[in-house]
N, C-alpha and C positions, 0 to 999 in steps of 0.2 A: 485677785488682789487681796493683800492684808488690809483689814480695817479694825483701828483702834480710836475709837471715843473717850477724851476724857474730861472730867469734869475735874473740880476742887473737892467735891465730894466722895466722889467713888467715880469706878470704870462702868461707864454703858454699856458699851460693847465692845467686843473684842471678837474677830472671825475673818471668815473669808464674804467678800462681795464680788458681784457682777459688774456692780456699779453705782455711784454714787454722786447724788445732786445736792449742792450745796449752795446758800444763800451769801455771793459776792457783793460788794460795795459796787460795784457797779453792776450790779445785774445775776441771775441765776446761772449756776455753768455746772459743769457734768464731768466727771472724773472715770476715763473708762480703762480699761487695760493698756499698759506699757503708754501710759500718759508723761505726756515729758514731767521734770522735776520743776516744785513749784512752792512758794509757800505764798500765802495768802492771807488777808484778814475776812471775818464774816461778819455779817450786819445780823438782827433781829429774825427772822424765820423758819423755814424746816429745812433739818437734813434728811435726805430720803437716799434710803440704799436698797437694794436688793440683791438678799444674800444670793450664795452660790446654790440653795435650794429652791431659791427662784421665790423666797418671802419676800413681800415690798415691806417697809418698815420705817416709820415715821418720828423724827425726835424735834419738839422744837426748841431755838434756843435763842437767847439775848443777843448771843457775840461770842466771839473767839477766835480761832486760826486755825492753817490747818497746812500741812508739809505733806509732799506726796515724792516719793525716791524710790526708783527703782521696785516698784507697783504695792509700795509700802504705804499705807494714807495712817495718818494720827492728827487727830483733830479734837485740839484743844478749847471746849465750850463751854458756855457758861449758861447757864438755866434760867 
């Protein structure tokens, strides 16, 4: 899967992941390959991915959203 982080500052990350857990309004959920299409809001705590290297990797964040199409994820976050 592509995964693209972004802030109002700059770009976090940009690459390929495994997989990725992200902090829902209602609750934590997990984004894995050929996941249906989605968009979503985020509350207050971590987003955790792990690249296609199999690095786990940790960002936390305030709030933002986040669109996943066709195993495309871009998650717009605020710091």
């Amino acid at each position: 899967m592509n995964l693209e982080i972004l802030t109002p500052e700059k770009n976090l990350f940009k690459g390929k992941v495994k997989s990725l857990a992200l902090p829902g309004a209602s609750g934590k959920f997990m984004i894995l390959h050929s996941h249906a299409p989605i968009i979503s809001t985020l509350i207050e705590g971590e987003i955790e991915y792990v690249t296609d290297e199999s690095v786990k990797k940790t960002i936390a964040i305030k709030g933002g959203v986040i669109e996943v199409k066709r195993n495309t994820i871009i998650v717009l976050a605020e710091l």
